[in-house]
Legacy VTK file of the C-alpha trace (Angstrom):
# vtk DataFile Version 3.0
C-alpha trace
ASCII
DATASET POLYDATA
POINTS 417 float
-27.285 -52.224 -15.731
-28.372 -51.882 -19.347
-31.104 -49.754 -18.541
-28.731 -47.940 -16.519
-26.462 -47.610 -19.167
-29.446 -46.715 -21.510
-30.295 -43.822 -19.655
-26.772 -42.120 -19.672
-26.679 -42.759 -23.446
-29.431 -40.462 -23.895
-28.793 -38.082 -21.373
-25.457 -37.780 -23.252
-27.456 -37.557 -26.611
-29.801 -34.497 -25.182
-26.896 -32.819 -23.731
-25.332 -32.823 -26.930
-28.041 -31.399 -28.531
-28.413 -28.812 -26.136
-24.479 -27.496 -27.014
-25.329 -27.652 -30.525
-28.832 -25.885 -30.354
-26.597 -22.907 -28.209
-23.912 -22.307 -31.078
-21.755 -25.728 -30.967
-18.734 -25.883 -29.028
-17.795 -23.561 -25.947
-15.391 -21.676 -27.654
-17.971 -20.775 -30.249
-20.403 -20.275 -28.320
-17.815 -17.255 -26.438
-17.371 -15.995 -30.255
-21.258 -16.078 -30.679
-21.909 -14.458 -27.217
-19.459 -11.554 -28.396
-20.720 -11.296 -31.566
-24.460 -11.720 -31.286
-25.003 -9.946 -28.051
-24.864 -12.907 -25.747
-23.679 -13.504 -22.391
-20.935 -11.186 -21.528
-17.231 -13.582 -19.952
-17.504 -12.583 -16.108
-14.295 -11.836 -14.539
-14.320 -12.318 -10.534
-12.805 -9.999 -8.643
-11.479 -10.034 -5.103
-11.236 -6.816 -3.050
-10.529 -5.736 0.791
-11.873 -2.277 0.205
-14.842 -1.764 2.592
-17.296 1.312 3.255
-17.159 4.665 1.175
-14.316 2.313 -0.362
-16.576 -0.268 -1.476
-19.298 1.905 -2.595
-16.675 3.592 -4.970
-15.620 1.041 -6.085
-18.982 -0.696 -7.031
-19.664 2.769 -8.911
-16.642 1.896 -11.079
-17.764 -1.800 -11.352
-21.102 -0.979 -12.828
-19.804 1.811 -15.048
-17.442 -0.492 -16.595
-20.053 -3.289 -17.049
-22.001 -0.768 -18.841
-19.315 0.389 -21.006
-18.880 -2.804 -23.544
-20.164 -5.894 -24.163
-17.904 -8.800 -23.665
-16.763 -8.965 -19.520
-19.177 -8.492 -16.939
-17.074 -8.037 -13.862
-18.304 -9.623 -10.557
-16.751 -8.074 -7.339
-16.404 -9.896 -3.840
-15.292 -8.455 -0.937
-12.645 -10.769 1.079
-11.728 -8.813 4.582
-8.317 -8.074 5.042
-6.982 -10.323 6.981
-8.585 -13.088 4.848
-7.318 -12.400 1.728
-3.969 -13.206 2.329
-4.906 -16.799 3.453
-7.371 -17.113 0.728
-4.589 -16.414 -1.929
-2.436 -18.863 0.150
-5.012 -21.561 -0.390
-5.313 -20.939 -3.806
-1.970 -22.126 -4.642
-3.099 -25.445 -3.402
-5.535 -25.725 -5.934
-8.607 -23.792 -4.479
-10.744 -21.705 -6.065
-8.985 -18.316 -6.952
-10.405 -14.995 -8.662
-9.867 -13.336 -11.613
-8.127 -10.149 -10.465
-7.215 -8.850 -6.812
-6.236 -6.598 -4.618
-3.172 -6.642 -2.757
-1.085 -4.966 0.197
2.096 -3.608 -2.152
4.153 -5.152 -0.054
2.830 -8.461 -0.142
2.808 -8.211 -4.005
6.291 -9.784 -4.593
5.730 -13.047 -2.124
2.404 -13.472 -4.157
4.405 -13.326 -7.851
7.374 -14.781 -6.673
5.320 -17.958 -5.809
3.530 -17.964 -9.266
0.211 -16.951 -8.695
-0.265 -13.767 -10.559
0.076 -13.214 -14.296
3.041 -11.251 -15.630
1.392 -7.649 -17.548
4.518 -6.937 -18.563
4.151 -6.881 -22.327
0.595 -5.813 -21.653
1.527 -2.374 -20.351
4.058 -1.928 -22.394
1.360 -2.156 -25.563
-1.050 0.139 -23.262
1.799 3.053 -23.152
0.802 4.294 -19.787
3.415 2.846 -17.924
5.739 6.069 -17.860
3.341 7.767 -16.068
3.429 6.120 -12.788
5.531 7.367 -9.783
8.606 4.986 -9.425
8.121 3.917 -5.873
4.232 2.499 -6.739
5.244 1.136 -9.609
8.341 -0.611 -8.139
6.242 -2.177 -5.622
3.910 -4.383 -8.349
7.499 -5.331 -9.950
8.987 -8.980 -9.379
12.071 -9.811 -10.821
12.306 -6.804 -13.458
8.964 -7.708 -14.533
5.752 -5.932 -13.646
2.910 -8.344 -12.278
0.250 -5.521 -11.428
-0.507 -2.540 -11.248
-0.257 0.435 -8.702
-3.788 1.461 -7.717
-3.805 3.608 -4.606
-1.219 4.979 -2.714
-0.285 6.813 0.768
2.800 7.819 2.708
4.054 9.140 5.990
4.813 12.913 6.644
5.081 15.286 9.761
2.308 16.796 11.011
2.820 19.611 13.137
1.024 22.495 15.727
1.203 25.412 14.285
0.027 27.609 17.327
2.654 25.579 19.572
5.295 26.609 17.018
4.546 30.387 17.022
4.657 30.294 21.151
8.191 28.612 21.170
9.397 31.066 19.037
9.989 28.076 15.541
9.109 30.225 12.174
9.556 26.919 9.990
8.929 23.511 10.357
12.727 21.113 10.473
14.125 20.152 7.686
17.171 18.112 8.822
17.252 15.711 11.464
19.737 18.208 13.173
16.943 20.516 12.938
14.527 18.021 14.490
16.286 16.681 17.396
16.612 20.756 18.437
12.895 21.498 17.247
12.079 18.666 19.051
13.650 19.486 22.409
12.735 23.092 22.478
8.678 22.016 22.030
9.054 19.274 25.034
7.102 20.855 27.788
5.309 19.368 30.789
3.824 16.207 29.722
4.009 17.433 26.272
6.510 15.481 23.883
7.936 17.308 21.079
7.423 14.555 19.173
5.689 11.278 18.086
5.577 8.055 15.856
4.805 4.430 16.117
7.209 2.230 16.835
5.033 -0.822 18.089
6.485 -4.166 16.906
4.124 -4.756 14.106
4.441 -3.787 10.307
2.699 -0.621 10.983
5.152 0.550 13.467
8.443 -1.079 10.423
5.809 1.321 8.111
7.360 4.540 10.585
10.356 3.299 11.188
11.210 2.879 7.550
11.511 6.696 6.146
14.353 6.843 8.917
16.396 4.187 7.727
16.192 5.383 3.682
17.234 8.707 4.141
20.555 7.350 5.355
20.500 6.332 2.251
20.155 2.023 3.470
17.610 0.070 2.901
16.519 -3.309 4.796
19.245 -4.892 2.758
21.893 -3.248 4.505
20.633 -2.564 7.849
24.140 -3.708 9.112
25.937 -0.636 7.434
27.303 2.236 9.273
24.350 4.869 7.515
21.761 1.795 8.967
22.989 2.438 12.745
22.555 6.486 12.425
19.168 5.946 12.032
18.833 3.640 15.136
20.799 5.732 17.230
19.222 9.206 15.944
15.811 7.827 16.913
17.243 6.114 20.237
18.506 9.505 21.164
15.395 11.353 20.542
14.123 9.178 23.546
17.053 9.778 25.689
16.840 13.478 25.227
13.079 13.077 26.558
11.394 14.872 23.639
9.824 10.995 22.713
8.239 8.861 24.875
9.432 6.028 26.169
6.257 4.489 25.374
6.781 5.239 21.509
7.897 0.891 21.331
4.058 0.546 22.393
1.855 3.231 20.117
0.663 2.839 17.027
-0.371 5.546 14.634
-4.111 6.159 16.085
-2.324 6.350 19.535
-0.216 8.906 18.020
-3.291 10.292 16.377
-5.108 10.540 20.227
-1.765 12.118 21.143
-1.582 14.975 18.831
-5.050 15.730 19.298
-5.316 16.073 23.039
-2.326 18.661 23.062
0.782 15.832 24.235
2.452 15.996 21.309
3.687 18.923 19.195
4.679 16.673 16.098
3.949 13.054 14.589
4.624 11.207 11.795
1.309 10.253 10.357
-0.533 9.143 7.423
-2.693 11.425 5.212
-5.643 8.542 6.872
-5.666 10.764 10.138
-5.716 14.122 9.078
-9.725 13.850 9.171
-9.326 12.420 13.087
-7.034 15.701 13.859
-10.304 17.546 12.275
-12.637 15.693 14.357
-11.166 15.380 17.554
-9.672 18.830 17.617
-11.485 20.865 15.318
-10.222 24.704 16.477
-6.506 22.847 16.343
-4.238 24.922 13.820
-1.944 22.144 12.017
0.082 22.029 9.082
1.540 18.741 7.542
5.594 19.157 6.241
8.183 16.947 4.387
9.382 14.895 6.662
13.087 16.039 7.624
16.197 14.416 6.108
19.811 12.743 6.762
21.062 12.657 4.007
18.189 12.274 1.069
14.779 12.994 0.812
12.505 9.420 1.560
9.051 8.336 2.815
7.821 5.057 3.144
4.711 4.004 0.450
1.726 2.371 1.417
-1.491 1.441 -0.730
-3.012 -1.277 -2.895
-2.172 -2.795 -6.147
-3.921 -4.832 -8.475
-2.924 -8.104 -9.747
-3.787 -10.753 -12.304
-4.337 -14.196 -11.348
-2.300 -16.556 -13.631
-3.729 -19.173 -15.976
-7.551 -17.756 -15.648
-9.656 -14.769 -17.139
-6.558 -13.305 -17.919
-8.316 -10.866 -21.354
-11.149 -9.983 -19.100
-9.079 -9.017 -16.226
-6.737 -6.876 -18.240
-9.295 -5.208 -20.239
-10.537 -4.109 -16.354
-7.309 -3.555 -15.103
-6.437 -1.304 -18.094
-9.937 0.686 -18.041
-9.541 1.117 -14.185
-5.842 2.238 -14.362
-7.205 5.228 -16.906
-6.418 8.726 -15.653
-10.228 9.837 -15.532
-11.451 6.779 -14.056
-8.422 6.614 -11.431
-9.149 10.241 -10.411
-12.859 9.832 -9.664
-12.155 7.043 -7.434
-9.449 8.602 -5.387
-10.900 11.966 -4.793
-13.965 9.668 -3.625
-11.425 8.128 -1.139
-9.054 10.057 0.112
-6.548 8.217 -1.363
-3.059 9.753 -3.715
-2.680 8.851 -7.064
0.318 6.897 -7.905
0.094 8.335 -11.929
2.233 11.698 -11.957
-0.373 12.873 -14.393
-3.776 12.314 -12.011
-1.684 14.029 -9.504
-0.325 16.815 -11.706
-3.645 17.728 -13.350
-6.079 17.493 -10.781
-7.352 20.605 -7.992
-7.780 18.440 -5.613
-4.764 17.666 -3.853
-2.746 20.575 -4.670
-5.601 23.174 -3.416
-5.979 21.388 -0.288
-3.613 22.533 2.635
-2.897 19.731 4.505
-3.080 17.345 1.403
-0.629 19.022 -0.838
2.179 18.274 2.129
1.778 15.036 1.247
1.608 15.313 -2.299
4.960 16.251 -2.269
6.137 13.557 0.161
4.861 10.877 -2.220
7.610 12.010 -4.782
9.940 10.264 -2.619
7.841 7.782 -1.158
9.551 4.006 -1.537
7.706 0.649 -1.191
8.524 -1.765 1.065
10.899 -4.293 -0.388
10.115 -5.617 -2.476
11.189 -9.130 -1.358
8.704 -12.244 -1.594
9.983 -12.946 2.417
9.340 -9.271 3.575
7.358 -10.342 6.484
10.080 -12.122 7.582
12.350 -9.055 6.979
9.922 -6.970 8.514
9.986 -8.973 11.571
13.243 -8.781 11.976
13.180 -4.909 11.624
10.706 -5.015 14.541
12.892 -6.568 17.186
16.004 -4.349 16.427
14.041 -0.980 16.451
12.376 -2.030 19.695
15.670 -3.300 21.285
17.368 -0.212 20.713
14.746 2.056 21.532
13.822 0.584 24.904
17.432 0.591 25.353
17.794 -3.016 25.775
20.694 -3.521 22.972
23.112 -0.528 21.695
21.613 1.287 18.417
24.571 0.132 16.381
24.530 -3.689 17.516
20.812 -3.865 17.346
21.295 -2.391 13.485
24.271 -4.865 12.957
22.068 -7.855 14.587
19.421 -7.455 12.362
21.296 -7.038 9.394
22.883 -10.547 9.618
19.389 -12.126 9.959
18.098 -10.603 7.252
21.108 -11.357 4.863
20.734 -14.900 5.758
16.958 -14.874 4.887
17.626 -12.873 1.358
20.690 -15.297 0.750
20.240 -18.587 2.137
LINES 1 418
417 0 1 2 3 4 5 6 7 8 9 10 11 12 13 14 15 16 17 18 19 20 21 22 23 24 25 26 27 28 29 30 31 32 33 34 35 36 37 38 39 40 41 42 43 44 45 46 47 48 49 50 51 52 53 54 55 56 57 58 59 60 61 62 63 64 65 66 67 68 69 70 71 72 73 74 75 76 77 78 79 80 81 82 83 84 85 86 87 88 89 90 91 92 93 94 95 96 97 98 99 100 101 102 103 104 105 106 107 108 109 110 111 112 113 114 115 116 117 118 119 120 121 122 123 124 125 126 127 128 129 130 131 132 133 134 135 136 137 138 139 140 141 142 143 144 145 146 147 148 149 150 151 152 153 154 155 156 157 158 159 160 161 162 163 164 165 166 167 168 169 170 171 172 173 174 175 176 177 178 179 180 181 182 183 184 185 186 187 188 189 190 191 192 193 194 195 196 197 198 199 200 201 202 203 204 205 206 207 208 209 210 211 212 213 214 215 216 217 218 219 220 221 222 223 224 225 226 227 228 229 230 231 232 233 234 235 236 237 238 239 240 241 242 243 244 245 246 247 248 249 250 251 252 253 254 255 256 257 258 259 260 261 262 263 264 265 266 267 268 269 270 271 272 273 274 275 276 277 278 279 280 281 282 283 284 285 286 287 288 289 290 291 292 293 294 295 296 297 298 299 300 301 302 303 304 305 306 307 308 309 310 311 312 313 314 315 316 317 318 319 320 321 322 323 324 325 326 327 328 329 330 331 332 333 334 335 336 337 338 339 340 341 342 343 344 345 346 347 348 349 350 351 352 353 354 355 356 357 358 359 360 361 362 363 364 365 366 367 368 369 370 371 372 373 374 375 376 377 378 379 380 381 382 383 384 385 386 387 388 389 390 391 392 393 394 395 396 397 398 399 400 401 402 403 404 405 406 407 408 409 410 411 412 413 414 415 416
């Protein structure tokens, strides 16, 4: 045992000498490794992003590395549906990253449960702030308080044939749901809907269903309220008036996509994700993209990523990435690489290549009213609920208005307990 004891003594004694030999303590030693050119601070960094994504992304990685000398950031990629669970985990004590990307509207369950690091302050000092559109930027908020940042953004608009318009006799794409439900009607044909949009019960088909509901001017917060129930029964009628498919409770956006492209459909609400499917699968197809038409107020539904700060770790590092990422220049270069829209006014306002592109400048204007979803830490919950009144009204299972006023007690009991 003394031996034993001997041996740990010394080991103890080397090790010792080892930290001094390097520069002393750890926290010198960061100071020395700053100063003296040593080992850059590595900040790990979780991200989803996969193909022409990734390789952007690992272009921006390595040109930040190479731009100063104290973080060396060191990206993983998590799939999708893993990250989630991963960050889940983490709040048990498990190993968590630096920095992350996030689903915006899983961004407020993450901060309400106090897992990523309030920026608040941070962008305040960085002065940027004021240039992001409010819809991103309300997503990464928590409380009034900011706990990321917006890094890409999409929305939904309505993509339409152009050549299908011209033979029925329709100079301009709807602008009012009035409009629509005419438009609509008048391009029905055959086996040829007038119009499409997912509606499966999922949060892509809450992701279509959403625009609807805000520009009643509700939200999921008041989904019980006589503006909520227009937007049930507008859709529900669509449906009855045959210019949707019954089916629409089953499709998702590429089913939509298929749709368009094969000549069913004369319009569909779609992301900016499938105008290069259109191209592909129909590629002498005429097609123009539109605003989206309105009840009462112009809306869209945002989807995206953000970027968040994981609490309690690398917190300088991270930021000083976050920050140098978030820069208009560096933003830009990693959009246009990815078909992605900016969520800074100023990327978007400065830059040729959304606004000289004729399908993507219908968008570009749809993201000026583009809201996020929530945000509420229990949106899936919400989101669920959503889900079962849309599909009960429009399979015509439950009346549009008690389907509306269902759901609206369920989700006031989940936002006030």
């Amino acid at each position: 045992m003394k031996k034993k004891a001997s041996l740990i003594l010394i080991a103890m004694m080397i090790f010792s000498l080892l930290l001094t030999a390097c520069g002393g303590d750890q926290q010198n030693a960061g100071k020395n490794n700053e100063n003296n050119g040593g080992a850059k601070k590595q900040v790990a960094f979780w991200y989803y992003f996969g193909g022409n994504e990734e390789t952007a992304l690992k272009e921006a990685i390595q040109k930040y590395n190479s731009s100063q000398d104290q973080f060396e950031v060191i990206g993983q990629y998590v799939p999708f549906g893993d990250m989630k669970k991963r960050l889940s985990v983490g709040l048990m004590g498990e190993e968590l990253p630096d920095i992350v990307t996030v689903d915006n509207p899983d961004h407020a369950s993450f901060a309400a449960a106090g897992i990523f690091e309030d920026i608040t302050e941070r962008v305040n000092e960085w002065g940027q702030g004021s240039q992001y559109l409010e819809g991103p930027l309300e997503s990464a908020k928590y409380d009034g308080k900011l706990y990321g940042l917006p890094f890409t953004s999409n929305t939904l608009a309505l993509f339409y044939n152009t050549d299908m318009f011209k033979e029925a006799g329709i100079a301009q794409p709807p602008t009012t749901w009035d409009e629509l439900r005419e438009t609509a009607k008048k391009l029905t044909v055959g086996d040829r809907y007038g119009l499409g949009f997912a509606a499966v019960k999922s949060e892509e088909g809450a992701f279509d269903f959403l625009p609807w509901l805000l520009s009643t001017g509700a939200n999921y917060d008041s989904i019980d309220s006589p503006e909520a129930a227009r937007a049930f029964s507008f859709l529900t009628d669509l449906i009855k008036d045959g210019s949707v498919s019954k089916e629409v409770i089953n499709l998702s956006n590429s089913d939509t996509l298929k749709q368009f492209s094969s000549g069913k459909l004369a319009m569909m609400v779609n992301g900016p994700w499938n105008i290069a499917g259109v191209k592909a699968d129909a590629p002498t197809m005429n097609f123009a993209i539109a605003k989206l038409p309105i009840d009462k107020q112009e809306a869209s539904v945002l989807g995206g990523e953000n970027i968040a700060i994981i609490k309690g770790n690398n917190v300088d590092g991270a930021w000083d990435f976050l920050r140098w990422l978030s820069e208009a220049d560096q933003l830009e270069s990693f959009l246009v690489q990815t078909g992605y829209f900016s969520p800074r006014k100023d990327v978007a306002e400065k830059s040729d290549h959304w606004k000289s592109d004729d399908h993507l400048s219908g968008f570009l204007e749809q993201m000026q009213s583009a809201q996020p979803r929530g945000p509420h830490p229990k949106w899936p919950e919400i989101s669920s609920i959503m889900q079962e009144a849309y599909q009960k009204s429009f399979s015509m299972a439950m009346d549009p208005a008690a389907a509306a006023a269902e759901a609206g007690q369920k989700i006031k009991g989940i936002i006030n307990p």
